[in-house]
Every structure is written in C-alpha cells, then in structure tokens.
C-alpha positions as a printed NumPy array, in Angstrom:
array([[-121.679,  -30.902,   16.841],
       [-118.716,  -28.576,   16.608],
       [-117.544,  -25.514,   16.466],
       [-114.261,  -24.774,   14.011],
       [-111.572,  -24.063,   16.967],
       [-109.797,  -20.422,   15.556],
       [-109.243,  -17.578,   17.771],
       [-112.226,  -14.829,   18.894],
       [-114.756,  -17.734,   17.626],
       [-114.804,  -20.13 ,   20.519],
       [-116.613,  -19.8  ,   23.656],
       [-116.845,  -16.003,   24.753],
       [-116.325,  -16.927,   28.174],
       [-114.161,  -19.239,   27.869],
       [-111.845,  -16.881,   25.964],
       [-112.606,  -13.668,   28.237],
       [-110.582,  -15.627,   30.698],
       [-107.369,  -17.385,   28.986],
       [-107.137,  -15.518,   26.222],
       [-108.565,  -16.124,   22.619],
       [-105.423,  -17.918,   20.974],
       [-105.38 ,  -20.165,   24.213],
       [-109.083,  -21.095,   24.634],
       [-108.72 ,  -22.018,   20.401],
       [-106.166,  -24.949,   21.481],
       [-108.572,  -26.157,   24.193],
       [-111.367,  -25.97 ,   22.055],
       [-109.193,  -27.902,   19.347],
       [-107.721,  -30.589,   21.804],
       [-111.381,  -31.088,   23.344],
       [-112.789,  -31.449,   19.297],
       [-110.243,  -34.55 ,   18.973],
       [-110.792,  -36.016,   22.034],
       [-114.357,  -35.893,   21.699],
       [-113.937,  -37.834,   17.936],
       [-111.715,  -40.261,   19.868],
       [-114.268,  -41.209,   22.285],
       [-117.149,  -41.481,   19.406],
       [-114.836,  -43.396,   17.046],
       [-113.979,  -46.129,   20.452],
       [-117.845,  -45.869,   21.002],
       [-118.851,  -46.711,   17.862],
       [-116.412,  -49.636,   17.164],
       [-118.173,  -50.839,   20.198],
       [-121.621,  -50.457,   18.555],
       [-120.491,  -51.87 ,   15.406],
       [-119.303,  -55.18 ,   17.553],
       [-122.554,  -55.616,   19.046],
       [-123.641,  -55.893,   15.853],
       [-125.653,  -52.156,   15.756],
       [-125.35 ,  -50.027,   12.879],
       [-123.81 ,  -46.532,   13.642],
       [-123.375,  -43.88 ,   11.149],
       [-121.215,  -40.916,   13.141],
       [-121.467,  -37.481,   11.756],
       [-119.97 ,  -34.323,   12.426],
       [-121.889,  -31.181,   12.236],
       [-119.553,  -28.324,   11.888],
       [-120.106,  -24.517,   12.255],
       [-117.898,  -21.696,   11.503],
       [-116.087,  -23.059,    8.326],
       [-117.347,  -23.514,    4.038],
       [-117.827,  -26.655,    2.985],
       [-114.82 ,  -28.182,    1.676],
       [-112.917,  -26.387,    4.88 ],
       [-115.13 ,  -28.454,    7.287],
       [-114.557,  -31.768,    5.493],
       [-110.937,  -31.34 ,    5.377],
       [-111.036,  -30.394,    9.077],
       [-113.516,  -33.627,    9.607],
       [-110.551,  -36.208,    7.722],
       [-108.023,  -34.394,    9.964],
       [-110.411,  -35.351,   13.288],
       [-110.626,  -38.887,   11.928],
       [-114.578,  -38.146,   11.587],
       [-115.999,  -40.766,    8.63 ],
       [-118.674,  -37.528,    7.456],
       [-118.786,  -34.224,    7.751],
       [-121.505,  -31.784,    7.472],
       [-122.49 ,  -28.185,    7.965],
       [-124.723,  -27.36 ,   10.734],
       [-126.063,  -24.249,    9.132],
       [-127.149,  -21.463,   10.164],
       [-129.393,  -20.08 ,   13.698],
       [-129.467,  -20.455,   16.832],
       [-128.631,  -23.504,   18.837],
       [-132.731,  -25.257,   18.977],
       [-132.585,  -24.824,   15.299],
       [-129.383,  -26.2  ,   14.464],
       [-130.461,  -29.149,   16.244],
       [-133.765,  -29.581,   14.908],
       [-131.949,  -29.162,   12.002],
       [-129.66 ,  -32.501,   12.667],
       [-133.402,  -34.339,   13.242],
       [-134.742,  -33.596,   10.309],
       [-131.768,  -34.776,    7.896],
       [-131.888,  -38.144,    9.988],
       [-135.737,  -38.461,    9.382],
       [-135.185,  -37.577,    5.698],
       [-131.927,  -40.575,    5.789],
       [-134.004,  -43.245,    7.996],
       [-132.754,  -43.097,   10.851],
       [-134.31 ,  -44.809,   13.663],
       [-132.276,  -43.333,   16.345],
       [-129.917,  -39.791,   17.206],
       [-127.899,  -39.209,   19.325],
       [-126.286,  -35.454,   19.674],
       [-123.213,  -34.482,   21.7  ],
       [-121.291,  -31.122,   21.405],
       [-117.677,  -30.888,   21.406],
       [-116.812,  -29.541,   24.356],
       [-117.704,  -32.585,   27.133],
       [-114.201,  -33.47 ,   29.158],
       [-115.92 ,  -35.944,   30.655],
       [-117.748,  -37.871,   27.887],
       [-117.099,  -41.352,   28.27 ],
       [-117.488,  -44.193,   25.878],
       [-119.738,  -45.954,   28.495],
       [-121.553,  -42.943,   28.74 ],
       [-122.659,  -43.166,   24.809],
       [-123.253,  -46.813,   24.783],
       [-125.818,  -46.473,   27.561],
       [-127.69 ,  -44.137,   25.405],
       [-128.01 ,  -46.193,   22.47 ],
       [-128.851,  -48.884,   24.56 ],
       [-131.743,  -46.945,   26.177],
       [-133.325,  -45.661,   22.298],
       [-133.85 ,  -48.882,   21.556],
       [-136.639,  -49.163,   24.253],
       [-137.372,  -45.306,   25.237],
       [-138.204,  -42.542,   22.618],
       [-136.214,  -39.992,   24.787],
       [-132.61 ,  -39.765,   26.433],
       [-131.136,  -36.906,   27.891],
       [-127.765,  -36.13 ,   29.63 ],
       [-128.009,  -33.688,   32.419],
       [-125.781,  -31.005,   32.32 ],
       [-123.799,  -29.377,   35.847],
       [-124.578,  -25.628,   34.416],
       [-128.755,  -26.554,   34.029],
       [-128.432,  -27.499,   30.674],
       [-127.577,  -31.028,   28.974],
       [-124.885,  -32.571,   27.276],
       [-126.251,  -35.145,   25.309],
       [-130.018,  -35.857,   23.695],
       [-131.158,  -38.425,   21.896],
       [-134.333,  -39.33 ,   20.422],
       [-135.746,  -42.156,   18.465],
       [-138.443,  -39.943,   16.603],
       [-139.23 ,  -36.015,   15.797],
       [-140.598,  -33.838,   17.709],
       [-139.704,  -30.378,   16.994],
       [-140.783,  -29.288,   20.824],
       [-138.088,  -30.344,   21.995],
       [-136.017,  -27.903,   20.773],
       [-138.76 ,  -24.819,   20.209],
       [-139.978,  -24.939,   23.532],
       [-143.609,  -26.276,   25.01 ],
       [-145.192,  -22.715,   25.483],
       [-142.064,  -20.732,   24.905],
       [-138.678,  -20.463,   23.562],
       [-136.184,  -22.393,   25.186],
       [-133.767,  -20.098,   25.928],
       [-130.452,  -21.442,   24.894],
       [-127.512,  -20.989,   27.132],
       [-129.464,  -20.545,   30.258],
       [-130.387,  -22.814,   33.342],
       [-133.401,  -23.479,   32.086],
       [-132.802,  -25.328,   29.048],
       [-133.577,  -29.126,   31.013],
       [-136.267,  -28.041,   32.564],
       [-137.967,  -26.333,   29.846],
       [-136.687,  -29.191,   27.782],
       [-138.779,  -31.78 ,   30.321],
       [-141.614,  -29.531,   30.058],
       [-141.997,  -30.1  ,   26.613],
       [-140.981,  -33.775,   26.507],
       [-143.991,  -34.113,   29.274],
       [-146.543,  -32.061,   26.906],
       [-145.57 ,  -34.457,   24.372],
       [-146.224,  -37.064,   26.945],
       [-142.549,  -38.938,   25.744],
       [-140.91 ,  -41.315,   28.141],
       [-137.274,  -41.058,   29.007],
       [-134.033,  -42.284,   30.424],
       [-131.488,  -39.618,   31.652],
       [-127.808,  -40.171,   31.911],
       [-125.63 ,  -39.685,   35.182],
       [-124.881,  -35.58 ,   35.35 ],
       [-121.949,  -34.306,   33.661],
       [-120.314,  -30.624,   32.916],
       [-119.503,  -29.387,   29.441],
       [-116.604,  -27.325,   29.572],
       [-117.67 ,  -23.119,   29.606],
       [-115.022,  -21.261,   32.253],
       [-111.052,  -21.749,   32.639],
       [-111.83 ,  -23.671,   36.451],
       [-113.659,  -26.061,   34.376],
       [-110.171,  -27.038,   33.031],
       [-109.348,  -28.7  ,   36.183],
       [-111.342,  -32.162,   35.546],
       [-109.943,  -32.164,   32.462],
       [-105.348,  -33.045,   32.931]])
C-alpha cells in the first residue's frame, strides 16, 4: 500500500522536518525500493513453486494516474485503495482478496527501510500453517499483517476503534486477534520510516 509521493501529501511529520519537496523524494525512493524488494520476494515465491499475485494499492492519484505510476514502479497491478481511514482501507484490501480467492494476504506499506526479502518469505511461509502474522512495528504499531482468512476485527477494533497512528495499534490489534481466538506468528521488530532521524538506517 502506497501513497502517490508529491509534495504537502506525504507524511506530515515527516515533511514538518525536511521540507515538503524533500520528504516527496524520500517517499518516492522508499516506494521503489519497497517494489524492488516485493518483485525479488516474489520471484522467490514463484521458484518454490507458490503462486503470488503482487498488487499495489495506491492512494492519492485517479485511476489511470496510479497505473501509469504502478508500470513506472515495475508493479505487475495496480489498484486504488479508496477512500477512509487506514482500518478501512485495509479491510478494504481483504475483502477484494476474499471476493478473488485468495487463500492468503499479505500487506506492507511503502515506507519500511528495512523490509527485507527474508522478512516476506517468512510470512508466507508462516500463512500456510497459522491464520495470523504480524510484523511488530518500533513506534507500537506494525509493519506488516497477514492473514489467511477475514476477520474484519482486526482492523475495527475488539471493543473499540483502533486508533490508527497511535501506540496502541498492536496491542489493540492482539486484543482483537485473541477475542477472535486466532493463532499467530509475529515477525522480528522493525521501524517504518515517520521522522527525518529515521533516515539514518536507511544510506
């Protein structure tokens, strides 16, 4: 999932603190390494002899715009994410791969400097015995989820709304994955990429 990289419409903070035209390239050179990784991780997946069909949910852009912008990323299909907030959007991304067939999701955003093609692997490998995968995030959030079946908790909230963009977004997330009484598998932690001191892991 993506975000189209143009000036005053990437991350607020992130753009607060280098400067909107500057934060726009990061966000742009983070969107194509991100498509790099997924496009190494799902040759890999392909070899193994697992059937992969990447997507990339864009925001921010029309139609045709975010296709054109998907061929430029190398991405084999480009959608819209639509409109809301961030629990719907994803929910959202669920419910076109139940209405497709799809056994298995896995969603990333675009803005992971440390997303690995090991890192992906290992959660495909884990959906094909757990219904549940999740990649802590440093800032109480996570960077990855993926889920082998629907369950529209996840993103809603157990007994309230998770609320997006907080620390509490895991752990209300684990709430409602234990109301729902889902096993799981969670990644090794990572950080997504939010304030200009994040860009030192990132050279």
């Amino acid at each position: 999932m993506a975000r189209w990289p143009a000036p005053l419409r990437c991350k607020r903070r992130l753009a607060v603190e280098l400067g909107a035209e500057r934060a726009a390239a990061v966000q742009a050179r983070l969107s194509l390494a991100t498509l790099q990784v997924v496009a190494a991780a799902i040759t890999a997946l392909r070899a193994a002899g697992l059937a992969v069909d990447p997507l990339l949910a864009v925001s921010g852009l029309g139609p045709r715009a975010a296709r054109r912008w998907g061929r430029a990323l190398g991405a084999e299909r480009t959608l819209l994410q639509g409109a809301g907030g961030l629990g719907l959007r994803m929910q959202r991304q669920r419910q076109r791969a139940c209405r497709e067939r799809v056994r298995s999701l896995v969603l990333i955003g675009s803005d992971l400097p440390e997303l690995s093609v090991a890192s992906l692997l290992q959660a495909f490998l884990q959906l094909h015995r757990l219904p549940l995968v999740l990649g802590p995030a440093a800032d109480g959030g996570y960077w990855l989820i993926g889920l082998s079946g629907s369950w529209p908790l996840l993103f809603a909230g157990a007994d309230s709304p998770i609320p997006w963009g907080s620390d509490q977004v895991l752990t209300r997330t684990l709430r409602a994955a234990d109301r729902l009484g889902l096993a799981l598998e969670s990644l090794p932690p990572a950080a997504d990429l939010d304030r200009a001191r994040d860009l030192e892991r990132w050279r």
